[in-house]
C-alpha beads as a LAMMPS data file, in Angstrom:
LAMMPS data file: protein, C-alpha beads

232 atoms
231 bonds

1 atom types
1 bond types

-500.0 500.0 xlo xhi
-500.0 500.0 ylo yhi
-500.0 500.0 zlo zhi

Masses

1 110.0

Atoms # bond

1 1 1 393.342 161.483 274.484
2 1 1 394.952 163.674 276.892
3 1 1 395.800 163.468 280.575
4 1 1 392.383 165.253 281.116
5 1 1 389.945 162.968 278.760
6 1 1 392.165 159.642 279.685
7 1 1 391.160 160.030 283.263
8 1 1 387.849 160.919 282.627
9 1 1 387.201 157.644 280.403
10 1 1 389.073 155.702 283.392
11 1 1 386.298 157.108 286.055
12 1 1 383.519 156.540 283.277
13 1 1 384.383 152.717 282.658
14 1 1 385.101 153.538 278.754
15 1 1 387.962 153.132 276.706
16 1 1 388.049 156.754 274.837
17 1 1 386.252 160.435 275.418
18 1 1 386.179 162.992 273.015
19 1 1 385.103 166.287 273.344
20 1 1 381.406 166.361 273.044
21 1 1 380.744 163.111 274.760
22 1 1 378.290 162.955 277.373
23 1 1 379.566 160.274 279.986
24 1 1 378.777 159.112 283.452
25 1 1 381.398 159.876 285.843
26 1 1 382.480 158.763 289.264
27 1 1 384.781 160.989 291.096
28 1 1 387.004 159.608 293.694
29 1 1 385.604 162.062 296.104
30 1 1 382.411 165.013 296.353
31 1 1 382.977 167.427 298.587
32 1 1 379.790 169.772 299.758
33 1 1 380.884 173.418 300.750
34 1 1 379.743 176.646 300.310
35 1 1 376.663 178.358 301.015
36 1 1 374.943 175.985 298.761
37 1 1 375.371 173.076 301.120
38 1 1 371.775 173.253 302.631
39 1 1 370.533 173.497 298.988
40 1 1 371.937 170.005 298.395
41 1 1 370.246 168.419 301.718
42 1 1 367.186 169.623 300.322
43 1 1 367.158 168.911 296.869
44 1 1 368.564 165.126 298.512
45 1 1 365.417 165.430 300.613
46 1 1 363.094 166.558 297.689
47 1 1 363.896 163.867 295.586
48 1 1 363.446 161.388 298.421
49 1 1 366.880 159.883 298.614
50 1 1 367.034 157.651 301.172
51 1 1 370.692 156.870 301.505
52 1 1 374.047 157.973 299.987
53 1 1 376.369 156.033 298.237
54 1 1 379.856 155.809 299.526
55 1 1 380.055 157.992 302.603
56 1 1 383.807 157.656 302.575
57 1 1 384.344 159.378 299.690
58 1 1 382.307 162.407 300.606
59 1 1 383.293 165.400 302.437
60 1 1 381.334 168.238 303.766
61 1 1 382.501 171.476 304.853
62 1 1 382.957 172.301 308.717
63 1 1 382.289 175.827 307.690
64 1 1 378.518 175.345 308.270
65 1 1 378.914 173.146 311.141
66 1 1 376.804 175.257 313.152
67 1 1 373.755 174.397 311.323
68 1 1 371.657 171.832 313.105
69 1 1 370.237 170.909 309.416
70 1 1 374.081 170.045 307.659
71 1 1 375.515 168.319 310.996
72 1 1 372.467 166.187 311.645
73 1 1 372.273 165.053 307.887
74 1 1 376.154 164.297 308.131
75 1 1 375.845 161.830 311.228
76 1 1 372.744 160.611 309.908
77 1 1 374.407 159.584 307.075
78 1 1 378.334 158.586 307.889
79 1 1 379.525 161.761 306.111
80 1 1 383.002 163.600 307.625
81 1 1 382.736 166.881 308.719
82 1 1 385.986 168.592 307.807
83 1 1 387.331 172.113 309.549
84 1 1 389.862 172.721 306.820
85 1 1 390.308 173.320 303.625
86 1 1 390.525 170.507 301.492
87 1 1 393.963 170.701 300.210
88 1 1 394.934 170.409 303.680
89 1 1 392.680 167.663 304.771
90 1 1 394.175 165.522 301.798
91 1 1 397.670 166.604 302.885
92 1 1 397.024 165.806 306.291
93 1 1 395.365 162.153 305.456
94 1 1 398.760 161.809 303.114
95 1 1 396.465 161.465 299.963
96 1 1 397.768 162.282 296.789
97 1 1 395.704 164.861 294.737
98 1 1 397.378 164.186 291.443
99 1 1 394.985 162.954 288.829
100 1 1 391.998 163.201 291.370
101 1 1 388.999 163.909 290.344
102 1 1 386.912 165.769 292.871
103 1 1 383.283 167.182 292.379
104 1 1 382.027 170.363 294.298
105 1 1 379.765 172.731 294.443
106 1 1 381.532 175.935 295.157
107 1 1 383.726 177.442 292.240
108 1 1 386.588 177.929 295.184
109 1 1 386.844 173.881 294.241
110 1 1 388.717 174.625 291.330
111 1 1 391.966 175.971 293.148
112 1 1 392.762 172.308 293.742
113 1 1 393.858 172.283 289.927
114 1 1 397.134 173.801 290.795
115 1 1 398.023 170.881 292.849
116 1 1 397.169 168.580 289.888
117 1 1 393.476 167.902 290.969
118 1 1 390.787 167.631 288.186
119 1 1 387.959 169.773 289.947
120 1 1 384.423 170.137 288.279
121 1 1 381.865 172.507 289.768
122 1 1 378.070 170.857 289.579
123 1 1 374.472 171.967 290.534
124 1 1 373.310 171.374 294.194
125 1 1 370.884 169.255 292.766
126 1 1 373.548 167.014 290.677
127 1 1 375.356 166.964 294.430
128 1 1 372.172 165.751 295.704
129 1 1 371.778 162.720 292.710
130 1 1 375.990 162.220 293.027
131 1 1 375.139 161.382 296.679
132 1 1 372.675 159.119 296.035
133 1 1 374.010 157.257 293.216
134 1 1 377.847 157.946 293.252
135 1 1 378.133 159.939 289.776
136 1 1 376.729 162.287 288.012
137 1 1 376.657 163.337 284.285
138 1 1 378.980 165.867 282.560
139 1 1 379.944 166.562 278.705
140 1 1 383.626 166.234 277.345
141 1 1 384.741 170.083 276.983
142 1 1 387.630 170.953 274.364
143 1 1 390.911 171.426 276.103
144 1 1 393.288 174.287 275.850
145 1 1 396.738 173.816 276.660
146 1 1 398.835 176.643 277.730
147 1 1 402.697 176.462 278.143
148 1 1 404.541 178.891 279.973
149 1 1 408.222 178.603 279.458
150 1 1 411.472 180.960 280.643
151 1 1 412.857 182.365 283.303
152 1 1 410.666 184.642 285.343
153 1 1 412.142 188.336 285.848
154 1 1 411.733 190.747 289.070
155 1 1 409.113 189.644 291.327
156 1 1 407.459 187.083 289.140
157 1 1 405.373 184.920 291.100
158 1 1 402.289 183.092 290.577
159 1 1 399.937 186.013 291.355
160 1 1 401.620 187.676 288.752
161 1 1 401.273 184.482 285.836
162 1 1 397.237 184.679 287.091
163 1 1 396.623 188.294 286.435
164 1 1 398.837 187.713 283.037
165 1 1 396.755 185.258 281.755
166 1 1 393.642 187.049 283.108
167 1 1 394.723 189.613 280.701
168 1 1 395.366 187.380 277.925
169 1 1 392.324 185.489 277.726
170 1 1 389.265 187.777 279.884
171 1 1 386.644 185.626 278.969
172 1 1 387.830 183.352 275.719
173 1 1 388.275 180.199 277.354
174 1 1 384.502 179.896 279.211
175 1 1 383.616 176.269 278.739
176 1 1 387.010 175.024 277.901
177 1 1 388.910 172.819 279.800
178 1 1 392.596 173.737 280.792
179 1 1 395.534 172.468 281.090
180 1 1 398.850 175.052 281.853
181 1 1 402.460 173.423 282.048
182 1 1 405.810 174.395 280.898
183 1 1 408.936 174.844 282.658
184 1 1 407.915 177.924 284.409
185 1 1 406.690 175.617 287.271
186 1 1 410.326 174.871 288.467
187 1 1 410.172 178.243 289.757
188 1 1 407.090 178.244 291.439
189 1 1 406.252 177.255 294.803
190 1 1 403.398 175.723 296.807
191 1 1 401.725 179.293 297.196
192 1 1 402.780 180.271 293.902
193 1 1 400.675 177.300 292.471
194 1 1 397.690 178.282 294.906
195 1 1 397.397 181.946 293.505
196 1 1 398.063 181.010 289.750
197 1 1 395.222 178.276 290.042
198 1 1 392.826 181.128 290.815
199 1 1 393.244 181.906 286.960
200 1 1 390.800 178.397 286.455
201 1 1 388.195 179.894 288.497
202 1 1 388.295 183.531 287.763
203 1 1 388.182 182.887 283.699
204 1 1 385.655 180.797 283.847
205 1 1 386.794 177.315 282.478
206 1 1 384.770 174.316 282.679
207 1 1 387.880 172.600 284.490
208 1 1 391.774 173.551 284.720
209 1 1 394.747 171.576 286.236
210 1 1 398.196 172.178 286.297
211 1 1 400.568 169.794 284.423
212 1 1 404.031 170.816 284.319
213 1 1 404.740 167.914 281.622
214 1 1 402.149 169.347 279.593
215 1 1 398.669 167.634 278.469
216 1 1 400.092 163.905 277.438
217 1 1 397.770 163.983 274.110
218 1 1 396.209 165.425 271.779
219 1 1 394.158 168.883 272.606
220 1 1 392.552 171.219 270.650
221 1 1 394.414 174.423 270.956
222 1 1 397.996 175.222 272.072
223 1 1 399.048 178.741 273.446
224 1 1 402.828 179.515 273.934
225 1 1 403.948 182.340 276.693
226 1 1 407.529 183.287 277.038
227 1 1 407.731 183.718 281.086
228 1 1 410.090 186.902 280.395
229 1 1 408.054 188.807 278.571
230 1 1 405.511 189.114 281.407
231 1 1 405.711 193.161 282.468
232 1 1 405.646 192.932 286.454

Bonds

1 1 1 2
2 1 2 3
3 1 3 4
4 1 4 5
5 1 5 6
6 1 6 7
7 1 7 8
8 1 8 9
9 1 9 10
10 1 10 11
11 1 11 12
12 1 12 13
13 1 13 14
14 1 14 15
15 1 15 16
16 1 16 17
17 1 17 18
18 1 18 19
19 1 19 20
20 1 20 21
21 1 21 22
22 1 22 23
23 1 23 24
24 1 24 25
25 1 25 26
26 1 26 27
27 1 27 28
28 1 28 29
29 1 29 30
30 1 30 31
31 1 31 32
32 1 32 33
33 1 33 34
34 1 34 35
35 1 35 36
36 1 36 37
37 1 37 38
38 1 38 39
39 1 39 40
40 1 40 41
41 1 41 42
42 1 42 43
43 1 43 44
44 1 44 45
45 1 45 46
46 1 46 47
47 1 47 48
48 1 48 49
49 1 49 50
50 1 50 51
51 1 51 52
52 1 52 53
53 1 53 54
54 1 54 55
55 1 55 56
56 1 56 57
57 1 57 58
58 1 58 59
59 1 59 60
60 1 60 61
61 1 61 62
62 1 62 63
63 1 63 64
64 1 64 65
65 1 65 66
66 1 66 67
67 1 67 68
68 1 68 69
69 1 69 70
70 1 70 71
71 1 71 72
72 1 72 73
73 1 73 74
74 1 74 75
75 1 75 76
76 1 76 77
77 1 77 78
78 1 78 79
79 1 79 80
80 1 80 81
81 1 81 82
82 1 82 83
83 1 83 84
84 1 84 85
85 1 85 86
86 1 86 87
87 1 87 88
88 1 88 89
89 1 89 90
90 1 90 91
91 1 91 92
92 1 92 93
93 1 93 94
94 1 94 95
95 1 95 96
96 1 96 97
97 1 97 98
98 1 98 99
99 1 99 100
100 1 100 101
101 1 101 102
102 1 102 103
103 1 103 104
104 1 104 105
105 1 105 106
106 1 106 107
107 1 107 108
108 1 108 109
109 1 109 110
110 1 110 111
111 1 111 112
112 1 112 113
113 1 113 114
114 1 114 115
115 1 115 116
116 1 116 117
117 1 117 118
118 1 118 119
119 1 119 120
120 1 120 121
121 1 121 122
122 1 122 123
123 1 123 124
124 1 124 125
125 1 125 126
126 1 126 127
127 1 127 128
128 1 128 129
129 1 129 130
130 1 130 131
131 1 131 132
132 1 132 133
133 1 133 134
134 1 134 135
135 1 135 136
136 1 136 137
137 1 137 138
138 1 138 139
139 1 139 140
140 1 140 141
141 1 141 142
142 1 142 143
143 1 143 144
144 1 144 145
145 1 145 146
146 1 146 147
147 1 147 148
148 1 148 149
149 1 149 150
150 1 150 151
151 1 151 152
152 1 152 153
153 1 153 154
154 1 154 155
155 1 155 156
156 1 156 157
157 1 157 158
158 1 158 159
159 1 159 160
160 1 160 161
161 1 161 162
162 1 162 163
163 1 163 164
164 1 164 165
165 1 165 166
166 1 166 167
167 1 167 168
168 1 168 169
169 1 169 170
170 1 170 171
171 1 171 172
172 1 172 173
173 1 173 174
174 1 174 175
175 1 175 176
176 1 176 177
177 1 177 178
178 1 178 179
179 1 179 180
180 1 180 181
181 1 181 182
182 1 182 183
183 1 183 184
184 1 184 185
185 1 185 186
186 1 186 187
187 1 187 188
188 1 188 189
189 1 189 190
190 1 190 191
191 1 191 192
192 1 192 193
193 1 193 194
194 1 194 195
195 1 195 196
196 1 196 197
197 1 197 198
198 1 198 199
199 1 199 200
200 1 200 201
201 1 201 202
202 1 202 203
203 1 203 204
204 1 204 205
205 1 205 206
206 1 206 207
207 1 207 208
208 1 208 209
209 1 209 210
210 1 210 211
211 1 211 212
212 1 212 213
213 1 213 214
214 1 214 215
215 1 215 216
216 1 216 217
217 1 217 218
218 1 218 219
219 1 219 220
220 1 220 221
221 1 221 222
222 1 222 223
223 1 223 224
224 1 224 225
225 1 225 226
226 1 226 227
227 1 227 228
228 1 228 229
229 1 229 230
230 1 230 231
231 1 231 232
């Protein structure tokens, strides 16, 4: 197993994933954002959830605050309205996001993979069951593992390695969970890691996360970049 699939099997009570495996999963935290959020209270409603399970380890968006519907459900409930993004709020609350697994809603969730987060993106009706119940069901994707090594050249930056990749792989890796390391990250900074993490969302992968020591298993494809042959 890799870093990926070992965590998953931790947060699903099981000793080994594989890819293919359907598995119940409890994320250390959900967070509800987006405008999807009032799809969630009523599919919660709908399905006539009474209470949610864990409040502390769910976060909603202050975004929408100024809907009567989102901040009444939120109080009702013990839920934490936040007024920042959640990269920040975990920074702020000096909470590690390495290895953390984090449902959402919103495909903006997946930006927390350059920091070493494991995001996954569900329905606003799983949200609404996750709530309830405190997981939710997902299938083991293959993983990808991409490893960017070199010196970068000019004004290399992580905006740059995103668009690169974009290039690469358009729409090949849909589905597929991904992992990117390599020495390339010694050059890259916190906003560097931001903008290159946009490369999980915008290519459509099931899940992404940076790991600058690579994927710690087995996966089942490896791609190799040289960081200086990337044309700025």
């Amino acid at each position: 197993m890799n870093i990926f699939e070992k965590r998953l099997a931790e947060l699903a009570n099981l000793p080994s994933v594989t890819p293919g495996d359907q598995i119940n999963v409890i994320p250390d935290f959900l967070f509800v954002s987006g405008q999807n959020s009032l799809n969630v209270i009523k599919a919660f409603n709908r399905q006539v959830y009474k209470n949610v399970k864990n409040p502390a380890k769910i976060l909603f968006s202050n975004g929408d605050a100024e809907d009567e519907v989102i901040r009444k459900f939120c109080l009702g409930k013990g839920i934490r309205l936040i007024d920042c993004g959640l990269a920040q709020y975990f920074r702020s609350e000096n909470i590690p996001l390495n290895g953390m697994l984090i449902a959402g809603i919103d495909e903006d969730i997946k930006c927390l993979g350059g920091r070493g987060a494991i995001p996954i993106v569900i329905s606003p009706d799983s949200m609404a069951a996750c709530l309830a119940s405190g997981s939710f069901s997902m299938f083991i994707p293959e993983m990808t593992y991409i490893e960017i090594n070199g010196a970068l050249t000019g004004k290399g930056n992580g905006k740059m390695l995103c668009t690169h990749l974009l290039d690469i792989f358009e729409d090949s890796l849909i589905g597929n969970a991904v992992v990117i390391g390599g020495t390339v990250f010694e050059q890259l900074n916190e906003e560097d890691l931001k903008d290159l993490s946009y490369f999980f969302q915008l290519s459509g992968t099931a899940a992404g996360m940076c790991s600058p020591d690579g994927p710690l298993g087995q996966v089942e494809s490896v791609i190799k970049i040289k960081s200086e042959t990337i044309m700025i």
